[in-house]
C-alpha positions as CSV (number, residue, x, y, z in Angstrom):
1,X,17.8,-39.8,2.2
2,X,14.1,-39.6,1.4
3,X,13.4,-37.7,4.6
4,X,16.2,-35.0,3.3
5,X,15.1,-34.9,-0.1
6,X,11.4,-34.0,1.8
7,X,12.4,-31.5,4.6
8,X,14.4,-29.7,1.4
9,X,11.4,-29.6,-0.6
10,X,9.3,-28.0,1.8
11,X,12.0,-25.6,2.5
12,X,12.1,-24.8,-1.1
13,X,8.0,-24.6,-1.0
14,X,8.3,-22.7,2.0
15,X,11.1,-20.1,0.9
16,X,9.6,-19.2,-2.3
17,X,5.8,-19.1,-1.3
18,X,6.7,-16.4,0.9
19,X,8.3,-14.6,-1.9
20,X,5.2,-13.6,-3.4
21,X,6.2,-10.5,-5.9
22,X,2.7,-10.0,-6.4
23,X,2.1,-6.2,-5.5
24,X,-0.3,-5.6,-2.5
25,X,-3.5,-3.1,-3.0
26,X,-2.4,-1.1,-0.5
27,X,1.2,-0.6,-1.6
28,X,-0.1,0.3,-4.8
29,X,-2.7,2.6,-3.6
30,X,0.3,4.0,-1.4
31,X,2.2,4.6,-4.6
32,X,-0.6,6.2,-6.5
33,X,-1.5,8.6,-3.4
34,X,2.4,9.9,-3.6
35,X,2.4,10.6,-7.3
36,X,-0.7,12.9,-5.9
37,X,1.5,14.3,-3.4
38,X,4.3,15.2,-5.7
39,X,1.6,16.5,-8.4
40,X,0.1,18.9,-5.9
41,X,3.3,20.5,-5.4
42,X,3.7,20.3,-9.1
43,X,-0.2,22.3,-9.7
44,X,1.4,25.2,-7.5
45,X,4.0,25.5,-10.4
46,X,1.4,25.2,-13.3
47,X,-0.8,28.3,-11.8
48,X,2.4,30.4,-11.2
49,X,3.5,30.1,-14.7
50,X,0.0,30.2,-16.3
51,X,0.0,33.8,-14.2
52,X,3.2,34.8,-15.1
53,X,2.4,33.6,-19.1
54,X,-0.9,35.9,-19.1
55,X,1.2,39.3,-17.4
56,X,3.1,38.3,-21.1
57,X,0.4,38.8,-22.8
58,X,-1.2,42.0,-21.1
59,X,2.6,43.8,-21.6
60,X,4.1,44.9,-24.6
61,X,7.1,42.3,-24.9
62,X,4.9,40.3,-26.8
63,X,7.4,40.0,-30.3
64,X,4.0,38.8,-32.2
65,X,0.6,38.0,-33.1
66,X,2.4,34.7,-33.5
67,X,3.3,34.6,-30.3
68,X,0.3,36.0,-28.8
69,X,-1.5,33.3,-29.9
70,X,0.9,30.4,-29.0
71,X,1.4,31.7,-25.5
72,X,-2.9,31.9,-25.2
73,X,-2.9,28.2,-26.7
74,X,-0.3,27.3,-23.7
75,X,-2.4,28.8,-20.8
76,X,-5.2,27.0,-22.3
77,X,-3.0,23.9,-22.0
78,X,-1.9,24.8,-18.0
79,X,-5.8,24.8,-17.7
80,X,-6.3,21.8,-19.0
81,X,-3.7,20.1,-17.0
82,X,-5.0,21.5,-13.8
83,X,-8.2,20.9,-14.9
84,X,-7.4,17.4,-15.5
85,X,-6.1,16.8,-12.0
86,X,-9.0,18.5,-10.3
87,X,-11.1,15.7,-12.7
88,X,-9.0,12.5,-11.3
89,X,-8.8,13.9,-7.7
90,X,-12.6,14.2,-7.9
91,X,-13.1,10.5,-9.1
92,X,-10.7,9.1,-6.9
93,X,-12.0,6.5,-4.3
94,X,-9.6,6.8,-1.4
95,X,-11.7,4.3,-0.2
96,X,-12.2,1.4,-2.7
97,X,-13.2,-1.7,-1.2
98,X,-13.5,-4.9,-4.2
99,X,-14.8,-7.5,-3.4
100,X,-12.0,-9.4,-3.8
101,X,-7.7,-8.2,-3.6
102,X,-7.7,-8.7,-6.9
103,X,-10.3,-6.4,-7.8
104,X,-8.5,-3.5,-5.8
105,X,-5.4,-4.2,-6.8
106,X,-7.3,-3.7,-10.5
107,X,-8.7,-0.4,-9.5
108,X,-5.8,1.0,-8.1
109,X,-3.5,-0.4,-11.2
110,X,-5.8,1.4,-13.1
111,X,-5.9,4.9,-11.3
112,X,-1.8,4.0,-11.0
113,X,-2.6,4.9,-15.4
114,X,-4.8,7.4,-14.8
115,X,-2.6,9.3,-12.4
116,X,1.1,8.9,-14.5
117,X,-1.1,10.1,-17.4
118,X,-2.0,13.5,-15.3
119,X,1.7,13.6,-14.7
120,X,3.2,13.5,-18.2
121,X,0.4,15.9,-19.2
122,X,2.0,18.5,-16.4
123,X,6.0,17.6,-17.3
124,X,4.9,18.4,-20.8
125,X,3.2,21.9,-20.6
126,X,5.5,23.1,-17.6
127,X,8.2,22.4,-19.0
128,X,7.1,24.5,-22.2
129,X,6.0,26.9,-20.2
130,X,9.1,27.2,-18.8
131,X,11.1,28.0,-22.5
132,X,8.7,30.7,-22.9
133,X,9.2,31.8,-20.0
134,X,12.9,32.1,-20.5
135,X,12.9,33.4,-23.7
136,X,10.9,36.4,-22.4
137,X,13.5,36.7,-19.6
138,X,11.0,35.7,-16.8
139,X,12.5,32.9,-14.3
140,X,9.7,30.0,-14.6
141,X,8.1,29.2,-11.4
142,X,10.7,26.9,-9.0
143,X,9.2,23.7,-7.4
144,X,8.4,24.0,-3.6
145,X,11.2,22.2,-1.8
146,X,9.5,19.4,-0.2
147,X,12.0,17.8,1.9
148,X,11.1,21.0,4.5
149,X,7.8,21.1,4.0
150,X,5.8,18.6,6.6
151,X,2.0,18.2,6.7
């Protein structure tokens, strides 16, 4: 019985130390480096509409100064959000090495932030850009089909 009750706790022991659900540095760096991906598609659809937002302004379908001034303030704002990528892809360390797991799995987590944060800041002002867009009867810019694209 004793000789059960050991071979069934190292099983146990066994079982659920290989079912460690701590993430690995690499998947998270993986992770991070496809949010990139996805966001460099995404950059192509902030210049189209920051170009298509300033031929607005250059027309005469502009309806005010009102919104003359809120379409400049939201080019400003595509700027920015490019800008902001250019910023993170330029501080990015593909390479990180810690000395430890731990402290890459910390960096990475932490560009993980940085990188969602660039994300939310480009759902946010293209998808404004897009209602201006439509209300000025321009189709916003679509996002490039990825599925065909391969590198």
């Amino acid at each position: 019985m004793t000789n059960k009750i050991i071979v069934i706790a190292s099983a146990l022991i066994l079982f659920f130390g290989a079912c460690n659900t701590e993430p690995k540095a690499n998947d998270i760096k993986k992770e991070v480096l496809n949010i990139h991906d996805k966001l460099m598609m995404d950059g192509e659809k902030v210049v189209k509409n920051k170009m298509k937002l300033e031929s607005i302004l250059k027309s005469d379908k502009i309806k005010s100064a009102k919104d003359s001034l809120s379409i400049a303030e939201l080019i400003f704002r595509l700027n920015e959000a490019d800008e902001n990528m250019m910023d993170w892809m330029h501080l990015f360390k593909d390479d990180f090495k810690g000395k430890t797991e731990q402290e890459d799995i910390d960096y990475y987590k932490s560009e993980m932030v940085k990188i969602r944060a660039v994300e939310d800041g480009y759902i946010k002002v293209t998808g404004e850009s897009d209602s201006v867009l439509k209300v000025y009867n321009i189709l916003p810019a679509e996002k490039i089909d990825t599925m065909h694209h391969k590198h």
